[in-house]
Backbone as a chain_set.jsonl record, in Angstrom:
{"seq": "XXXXXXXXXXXXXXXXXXXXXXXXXXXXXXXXXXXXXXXXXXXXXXXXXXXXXXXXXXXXXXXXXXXXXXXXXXXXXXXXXXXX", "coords": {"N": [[85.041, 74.373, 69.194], [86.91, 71.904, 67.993], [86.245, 68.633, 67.069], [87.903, 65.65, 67.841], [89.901, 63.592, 65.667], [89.826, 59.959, 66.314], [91.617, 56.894, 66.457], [92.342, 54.637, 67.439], [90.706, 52.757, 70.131], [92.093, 52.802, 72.189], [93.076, 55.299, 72.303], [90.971, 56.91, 72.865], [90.138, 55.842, 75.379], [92.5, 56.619, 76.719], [92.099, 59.5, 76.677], [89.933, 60.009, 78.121], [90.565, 58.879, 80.524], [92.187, 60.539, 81.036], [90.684, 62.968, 81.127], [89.06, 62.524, 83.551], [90.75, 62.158, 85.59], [91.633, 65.166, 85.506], [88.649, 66.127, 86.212], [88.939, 65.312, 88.819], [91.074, 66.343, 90.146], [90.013, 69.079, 90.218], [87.57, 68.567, 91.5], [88.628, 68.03, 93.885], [90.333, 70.801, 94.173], [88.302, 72.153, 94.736], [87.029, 70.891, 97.144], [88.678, 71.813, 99.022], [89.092, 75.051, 98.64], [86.228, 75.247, 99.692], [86.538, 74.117, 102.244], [88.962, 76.171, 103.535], [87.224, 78.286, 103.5], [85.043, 77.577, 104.981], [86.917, 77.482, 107.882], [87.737, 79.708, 107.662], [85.736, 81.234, 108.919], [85.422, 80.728, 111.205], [85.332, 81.092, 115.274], [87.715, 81.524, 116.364], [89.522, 81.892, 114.237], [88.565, 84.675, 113.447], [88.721, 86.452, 115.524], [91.425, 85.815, 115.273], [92.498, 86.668, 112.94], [91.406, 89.705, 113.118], [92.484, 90.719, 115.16], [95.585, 90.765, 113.892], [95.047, 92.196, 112.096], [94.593, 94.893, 114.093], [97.087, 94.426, 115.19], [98.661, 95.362, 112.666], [98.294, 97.673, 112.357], [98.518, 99.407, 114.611], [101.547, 99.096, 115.284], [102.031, 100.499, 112.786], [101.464, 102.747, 113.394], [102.746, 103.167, 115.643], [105.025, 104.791, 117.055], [103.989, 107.435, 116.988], [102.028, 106.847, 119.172], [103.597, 106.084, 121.447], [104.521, 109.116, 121.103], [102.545, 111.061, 121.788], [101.585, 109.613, 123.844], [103.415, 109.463, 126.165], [104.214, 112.457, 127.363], [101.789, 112.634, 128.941], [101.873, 110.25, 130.537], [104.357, 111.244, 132.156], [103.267, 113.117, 133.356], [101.092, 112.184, 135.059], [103.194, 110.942, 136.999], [104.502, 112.96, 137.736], [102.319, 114.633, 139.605], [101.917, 112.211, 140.929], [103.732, 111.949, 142.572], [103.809, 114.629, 143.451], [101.612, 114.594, 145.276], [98.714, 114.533, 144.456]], "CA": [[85.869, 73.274, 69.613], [86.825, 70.97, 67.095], [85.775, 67.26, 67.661], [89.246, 64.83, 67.422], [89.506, 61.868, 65.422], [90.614, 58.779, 67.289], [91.843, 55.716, 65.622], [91.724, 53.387, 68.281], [89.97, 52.462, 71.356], [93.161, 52.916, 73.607], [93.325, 56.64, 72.31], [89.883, 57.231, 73.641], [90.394, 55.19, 77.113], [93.456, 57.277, 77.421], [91.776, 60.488, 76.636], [88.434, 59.525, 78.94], [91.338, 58.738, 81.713], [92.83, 62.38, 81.488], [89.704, 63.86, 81.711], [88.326, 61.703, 84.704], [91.505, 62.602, 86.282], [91.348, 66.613, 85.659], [87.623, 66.398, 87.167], [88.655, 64.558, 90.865], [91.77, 67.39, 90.46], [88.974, 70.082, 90.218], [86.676, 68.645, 93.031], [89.559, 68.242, 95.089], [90.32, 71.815, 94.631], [86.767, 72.974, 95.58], [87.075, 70.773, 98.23], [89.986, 72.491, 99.494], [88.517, 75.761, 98.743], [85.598, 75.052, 100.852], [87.29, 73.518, 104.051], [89.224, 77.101, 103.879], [86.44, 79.324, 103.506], [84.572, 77.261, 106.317], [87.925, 77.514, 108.744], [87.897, 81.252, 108.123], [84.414, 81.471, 109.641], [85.462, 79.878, 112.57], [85.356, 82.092, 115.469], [89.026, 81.46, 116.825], [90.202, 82.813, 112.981], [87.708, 85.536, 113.272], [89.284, 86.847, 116.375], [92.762, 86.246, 115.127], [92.224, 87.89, 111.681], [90.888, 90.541, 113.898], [93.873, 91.404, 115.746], [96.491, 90.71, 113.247], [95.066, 93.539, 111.579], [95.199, 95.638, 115.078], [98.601, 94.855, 115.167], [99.24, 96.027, 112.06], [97.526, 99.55, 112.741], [99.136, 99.813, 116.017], [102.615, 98.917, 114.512], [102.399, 101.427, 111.899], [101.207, 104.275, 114.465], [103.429, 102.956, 117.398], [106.009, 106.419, 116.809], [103.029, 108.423, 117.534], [100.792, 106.784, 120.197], [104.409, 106.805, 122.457], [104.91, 110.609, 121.619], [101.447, 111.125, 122.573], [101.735, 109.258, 125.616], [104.379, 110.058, 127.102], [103.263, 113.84, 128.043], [100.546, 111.982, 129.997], [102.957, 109.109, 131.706], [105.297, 112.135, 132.908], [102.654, 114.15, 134.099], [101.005, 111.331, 136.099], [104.233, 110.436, 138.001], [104.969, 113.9, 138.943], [101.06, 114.493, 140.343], [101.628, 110.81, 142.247], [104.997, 112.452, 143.509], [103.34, 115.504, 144.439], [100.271, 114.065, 146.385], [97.169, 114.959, 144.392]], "C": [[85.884, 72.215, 68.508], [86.66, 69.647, 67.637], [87.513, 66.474, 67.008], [88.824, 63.873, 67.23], [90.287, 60.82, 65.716], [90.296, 57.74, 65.845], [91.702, 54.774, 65.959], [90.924, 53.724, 69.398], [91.07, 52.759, 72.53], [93.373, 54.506, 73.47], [92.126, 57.486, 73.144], [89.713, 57.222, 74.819], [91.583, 56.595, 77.754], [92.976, 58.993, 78.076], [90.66, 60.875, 78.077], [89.31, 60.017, 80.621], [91.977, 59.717, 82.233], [91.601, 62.842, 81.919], [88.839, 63.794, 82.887], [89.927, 61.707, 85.806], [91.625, 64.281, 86.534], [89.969, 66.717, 86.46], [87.971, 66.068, 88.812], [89.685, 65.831, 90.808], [90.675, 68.941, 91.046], [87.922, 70.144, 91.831], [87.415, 68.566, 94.254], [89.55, 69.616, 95.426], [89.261, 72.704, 95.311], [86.181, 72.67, 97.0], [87.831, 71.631, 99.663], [89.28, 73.612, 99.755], [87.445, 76.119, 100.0], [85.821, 74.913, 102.348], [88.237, 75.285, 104.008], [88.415, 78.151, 104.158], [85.668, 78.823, 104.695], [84.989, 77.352, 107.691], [87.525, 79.051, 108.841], [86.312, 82.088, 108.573], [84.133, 81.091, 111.202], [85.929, 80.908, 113.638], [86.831, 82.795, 116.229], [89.781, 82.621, 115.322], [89.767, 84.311, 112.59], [88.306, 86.639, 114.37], [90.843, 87.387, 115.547], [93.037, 87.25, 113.736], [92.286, 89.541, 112.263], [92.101, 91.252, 114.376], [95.284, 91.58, 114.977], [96.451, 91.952, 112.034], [95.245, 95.016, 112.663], [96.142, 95.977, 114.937], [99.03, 95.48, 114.433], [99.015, 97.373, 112.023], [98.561, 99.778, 113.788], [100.968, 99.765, 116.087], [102.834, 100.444, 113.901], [102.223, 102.524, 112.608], [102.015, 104.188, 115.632], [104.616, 104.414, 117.66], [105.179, 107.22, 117.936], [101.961, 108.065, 118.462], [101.885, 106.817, 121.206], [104.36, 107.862, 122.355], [103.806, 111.23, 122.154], [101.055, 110.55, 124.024], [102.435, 109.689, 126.779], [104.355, 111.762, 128.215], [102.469, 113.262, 129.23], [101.163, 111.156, 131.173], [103.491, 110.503, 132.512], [104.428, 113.028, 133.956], [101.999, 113.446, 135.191], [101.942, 111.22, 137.165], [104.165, 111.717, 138.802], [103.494, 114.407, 139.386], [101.049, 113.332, 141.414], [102.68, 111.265, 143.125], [104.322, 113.066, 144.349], [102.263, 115.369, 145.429], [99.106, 114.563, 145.972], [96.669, 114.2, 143.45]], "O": [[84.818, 71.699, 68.17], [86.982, 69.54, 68.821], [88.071, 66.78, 65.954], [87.964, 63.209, 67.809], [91.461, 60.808, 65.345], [89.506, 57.691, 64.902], [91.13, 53.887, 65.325], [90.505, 54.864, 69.595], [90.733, 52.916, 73.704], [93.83, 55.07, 74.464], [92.318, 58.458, 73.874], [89.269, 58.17, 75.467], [91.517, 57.259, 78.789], [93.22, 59.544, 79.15], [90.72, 61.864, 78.808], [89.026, 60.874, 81.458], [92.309, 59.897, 83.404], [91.458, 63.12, 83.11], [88.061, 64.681, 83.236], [89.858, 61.072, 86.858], [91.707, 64.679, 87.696], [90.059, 67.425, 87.463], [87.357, 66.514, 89.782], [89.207, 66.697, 91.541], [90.756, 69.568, 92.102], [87.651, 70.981, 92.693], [87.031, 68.906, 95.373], [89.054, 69.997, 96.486], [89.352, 73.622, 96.126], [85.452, 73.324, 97.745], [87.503, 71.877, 100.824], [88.721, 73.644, 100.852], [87.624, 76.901, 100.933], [85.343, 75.508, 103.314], [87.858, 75.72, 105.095], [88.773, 78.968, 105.006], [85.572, 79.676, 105.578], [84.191, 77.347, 108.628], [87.08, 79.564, 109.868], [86.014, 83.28, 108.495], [83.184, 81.129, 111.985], [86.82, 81.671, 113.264], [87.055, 83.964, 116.545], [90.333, 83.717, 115.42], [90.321, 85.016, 111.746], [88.328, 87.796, 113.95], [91.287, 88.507, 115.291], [93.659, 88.31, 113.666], [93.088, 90.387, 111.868], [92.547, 92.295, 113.897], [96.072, 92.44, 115.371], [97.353, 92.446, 111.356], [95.839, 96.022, 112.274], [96.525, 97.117, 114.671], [99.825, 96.332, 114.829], [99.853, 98.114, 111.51], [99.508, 100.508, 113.494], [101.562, 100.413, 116.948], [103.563, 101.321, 114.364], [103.027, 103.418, 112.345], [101.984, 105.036, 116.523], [104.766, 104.8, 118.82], [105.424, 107.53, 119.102], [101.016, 108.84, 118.607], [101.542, 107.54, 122.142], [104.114, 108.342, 123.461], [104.043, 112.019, 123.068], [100.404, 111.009, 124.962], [102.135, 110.104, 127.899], [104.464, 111.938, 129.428], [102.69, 113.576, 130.4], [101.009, 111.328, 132.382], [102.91, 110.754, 133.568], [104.792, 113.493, 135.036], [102.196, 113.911, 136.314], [101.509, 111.405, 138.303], [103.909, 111.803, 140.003], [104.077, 115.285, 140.022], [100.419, 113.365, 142.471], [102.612, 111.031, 144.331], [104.062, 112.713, 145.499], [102.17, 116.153, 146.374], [98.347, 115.046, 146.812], [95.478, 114.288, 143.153]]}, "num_chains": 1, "name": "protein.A"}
């Protein structure tokens, strides 16, 4: 890293003032960070996570858990028809 040479005192302040602005940017973001990673521990998101991946299983297989069902539905009815 090369060291920069300043001429004045207002080039320095200015410089000081970027970099004391990039750090609160930084802890903000880790703040941020944090408060998300703490939310997604929470047991409401833990649940919903949970199912939103269900759904998507149950989605992508929904074709084949009706054609598989259905056999079963039909055969029920006509057994409740017939009386056994």
């Amino acid at each position: 890293m090369e060291s920069k040479k300043y001429s004045s005192y207002a080039e320095i302040d200015r410089d000081l003032e970027i970099l004391k602005l990039e750090k609160e940017i930084h802890y903000q973001k880790l703040l941020l960070s944090f408060q998300k990673t703490k939310e997604s521990f929470e047991p409401q998101n833990i649940i919903n996570s949970y199912l939103a991946s269900f759904k998507t299983t149950i989605s992508n297989n929904y074709v084949q858990i009706i054609q598989t069902a259905i056999p079963y539905i039909i055969g029920w009815f006509i057994k409740r028809k017939r009386g056994r």
